[in-house]
N, C-alpha and C positions, 0 to 999 in steps of 0.2 A: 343633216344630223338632227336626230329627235332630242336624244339627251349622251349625256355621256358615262353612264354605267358601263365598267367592265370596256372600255377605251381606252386609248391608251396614249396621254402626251408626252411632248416635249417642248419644253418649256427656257428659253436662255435669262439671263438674270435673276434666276428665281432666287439667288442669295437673300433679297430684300425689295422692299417697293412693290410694286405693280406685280414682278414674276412671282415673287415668295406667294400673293395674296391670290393669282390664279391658281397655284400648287395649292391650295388649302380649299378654298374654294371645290375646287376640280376634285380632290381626294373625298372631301366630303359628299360628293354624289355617285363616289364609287369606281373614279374613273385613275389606274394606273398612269404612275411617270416616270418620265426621263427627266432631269432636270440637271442645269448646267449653272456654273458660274463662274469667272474666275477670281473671285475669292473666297476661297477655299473656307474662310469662319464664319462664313452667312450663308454659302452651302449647307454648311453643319447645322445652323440655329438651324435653317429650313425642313432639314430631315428629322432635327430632334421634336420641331413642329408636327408633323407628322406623320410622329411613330402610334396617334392613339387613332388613325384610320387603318382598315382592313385592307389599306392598297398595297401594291409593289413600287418600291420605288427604288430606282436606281439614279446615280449622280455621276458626273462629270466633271472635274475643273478642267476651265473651258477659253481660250481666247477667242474669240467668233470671228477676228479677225485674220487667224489660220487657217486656211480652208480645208489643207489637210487635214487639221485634227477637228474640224467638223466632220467632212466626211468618213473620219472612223466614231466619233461619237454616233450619227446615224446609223451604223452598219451593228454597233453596238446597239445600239438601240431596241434594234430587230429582233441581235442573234437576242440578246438579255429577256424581251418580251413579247417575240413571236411575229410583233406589228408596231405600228405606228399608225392612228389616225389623224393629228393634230402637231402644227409643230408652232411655237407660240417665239416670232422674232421679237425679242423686249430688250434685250441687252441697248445700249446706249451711254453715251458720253454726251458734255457739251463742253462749248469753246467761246470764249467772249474775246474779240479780237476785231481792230478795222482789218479787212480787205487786204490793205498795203503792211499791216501792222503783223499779219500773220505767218507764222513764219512756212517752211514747204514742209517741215518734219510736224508737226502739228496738223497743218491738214491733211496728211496722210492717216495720223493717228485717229482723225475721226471718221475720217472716211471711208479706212478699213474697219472699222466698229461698228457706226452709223446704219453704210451701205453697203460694204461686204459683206459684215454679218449676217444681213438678213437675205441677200443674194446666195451666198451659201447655205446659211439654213434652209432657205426654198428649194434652192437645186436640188441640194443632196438627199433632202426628204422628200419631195414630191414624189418622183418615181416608186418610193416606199408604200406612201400614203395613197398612189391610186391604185394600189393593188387591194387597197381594204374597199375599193369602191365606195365609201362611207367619209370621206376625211374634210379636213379642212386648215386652210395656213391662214396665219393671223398675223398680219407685220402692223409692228407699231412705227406709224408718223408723228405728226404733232401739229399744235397749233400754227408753227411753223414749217407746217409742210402746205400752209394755207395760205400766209399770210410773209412778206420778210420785214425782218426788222433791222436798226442798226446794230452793229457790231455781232450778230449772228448769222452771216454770209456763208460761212462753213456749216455751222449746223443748219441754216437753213436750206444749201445747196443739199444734206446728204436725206434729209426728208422731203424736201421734191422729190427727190429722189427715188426715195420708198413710196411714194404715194404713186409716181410715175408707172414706175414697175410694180406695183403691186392691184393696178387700175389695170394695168393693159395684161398681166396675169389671170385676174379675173374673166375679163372677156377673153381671152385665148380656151378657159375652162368651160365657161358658157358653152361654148364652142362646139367643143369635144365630149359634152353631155359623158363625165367620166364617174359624175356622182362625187367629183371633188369641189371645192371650192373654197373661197379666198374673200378676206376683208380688211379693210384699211382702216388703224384705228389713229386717231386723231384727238388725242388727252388735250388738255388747257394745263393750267396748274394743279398737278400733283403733289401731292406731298409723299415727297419720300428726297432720297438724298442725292439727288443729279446737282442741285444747286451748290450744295458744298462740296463736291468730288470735280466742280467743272474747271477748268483752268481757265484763267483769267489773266489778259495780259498788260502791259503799261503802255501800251497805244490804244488804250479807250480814254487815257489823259489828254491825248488830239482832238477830244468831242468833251473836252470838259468834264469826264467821268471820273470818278476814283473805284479802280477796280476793286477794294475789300467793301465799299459801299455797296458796291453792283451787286454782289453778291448776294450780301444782306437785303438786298431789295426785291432779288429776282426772288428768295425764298419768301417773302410776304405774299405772293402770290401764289405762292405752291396751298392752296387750298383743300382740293378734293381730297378725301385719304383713299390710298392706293385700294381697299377692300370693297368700295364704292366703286371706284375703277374696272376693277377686275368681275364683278357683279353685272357691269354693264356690258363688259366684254364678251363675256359668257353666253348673257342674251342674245346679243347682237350676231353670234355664232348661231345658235339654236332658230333665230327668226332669218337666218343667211342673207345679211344686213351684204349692201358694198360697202359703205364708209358709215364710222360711226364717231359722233364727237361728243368728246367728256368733258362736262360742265357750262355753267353759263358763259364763264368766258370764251371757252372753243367757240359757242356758237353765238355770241356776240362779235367774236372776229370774221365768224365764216360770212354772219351778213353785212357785216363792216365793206367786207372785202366784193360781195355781190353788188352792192349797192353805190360804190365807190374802189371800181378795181383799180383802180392808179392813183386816186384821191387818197387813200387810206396812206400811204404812205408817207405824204407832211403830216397827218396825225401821230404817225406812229414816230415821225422823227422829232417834233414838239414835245411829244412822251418823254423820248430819251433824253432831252435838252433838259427839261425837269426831275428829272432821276438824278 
């Protein structure tokens, strides 16, 4: 993909963060969307953002954790704009919880967010998108699809996750020389609001934590703003990047983790001991 004029994506979370900031981004170089959320008042800022580009834009509220109503949001997607070349997994949740601490209805809840999500957005659109010959899927991991930490075992199992499947997607497309392809994005701290939307529970008090601190801690590091993010991502499409990681800190973990792959983690638990 050279550029994206007159293309056509979709995009999950674009209510606010990272997806709102590719929706804006993306409109500005002429390129139609689909864009999904489920919440329906960040949906709307995002469209009313949007009304002074000459694109098409169509919305969805969206649970990504449905696969049925993914798979008619896709089909809409089509009939609404003829094609699909891009479909952007961003949606996400997070969970701060020991292991033992967590409960089975909360790891499902991320899980289906996390990793269904974007399991379904790939499926249901792929088929779509190699008909344009031209396209590209975009799943978002994270620092913690690099790296685990404590009390992030769930979020961190469902970003291996994505990086897992979205690594061996890549090479299955190589493959098949379809004219599609695929990249695994890998942010540090963003700024945008996963920190105060994430559920936090009273067994990180077992590690001497106070979850409303944890909190407040985890967003000191949300750094990058999402428009920087989305900037990079954009790139990273355009130069048909496999894996791409946002900010200093992503990639001060990534070589943490090269240089010390089992080491890094009494680091990262001394970390938490201090927090």
């Amino acid at each position: 993909m050279k550029n994206f004029k007159n293309k056509v994506a979709a995009i999950t979370g674009a209510g606010s963060g990272i997806g709102q900031q590719l929706a804006i981004l993306l409109a500005k170089q002429g390129c139609h969307l689909s864009i999904s959320d489920i919440n329906e008042k960040g949906l709307a800022q995002t469209v009313e953002i949007l009304k002074e580009y000459p694109v098409t834009v169509t919305t969805k509220v969206l649970d990504v954790s449905n696969c049925d109503a993914v798979k008619q949001w896709a089909q809409e997607t089509v009939q609404d704009h003829g094609c699909v070349n891009m479909i952007f997994n961003n949606a996400g949740v997070a969970l701060g919880s020991t292991v033992e601490g967590a409960s089975y209805q909360d790891l499902e809840w991320i899980v289906g967010i996390n990793f269904w999500g974007v399991v379904y957005g790939t499926k249901e659109f792929l088929p779509f998108i190699k008909q344009t010959k031209d396209g590209h899927i975009i799943n978002i991991s994270s620092i913690f699809g690099l790296t685990s930490q404590p009390t992030q075992s769930a979020y961190n199992a469902t970003k291996f996750a994505v990086r897992g499947f979205t690594e061996s997607l890549r090479q299955e497309l190589d493959i098949e020389k379809s004219g599609v392809s695929s990249l695994c994005v890998h942010p540090g701290g963003i700024r945008t609001n996963i920190a105060k939307a994430a559920k936090m529970n009273d067994s990180l008090k077992s590690l001497g934590m106070d979850p409303n601190k944890s909190i407040k801690q985890f967003d000191k590091f949300l750094r990058t703003p999402p428009e920087e993010a989305a900037r990079q991502i954009l790139n990273a499409v355009l130069k048909n990047k496999r894996r791409l990681l946002i900010g200093t800190d992503a990639r001060i973990v990534d070589t943490c983790q090269r240089l010390f792959p089992t080491g890094y983690q009494r680091i990262a638990a001394l970390a938490t001991k201090m927090m």
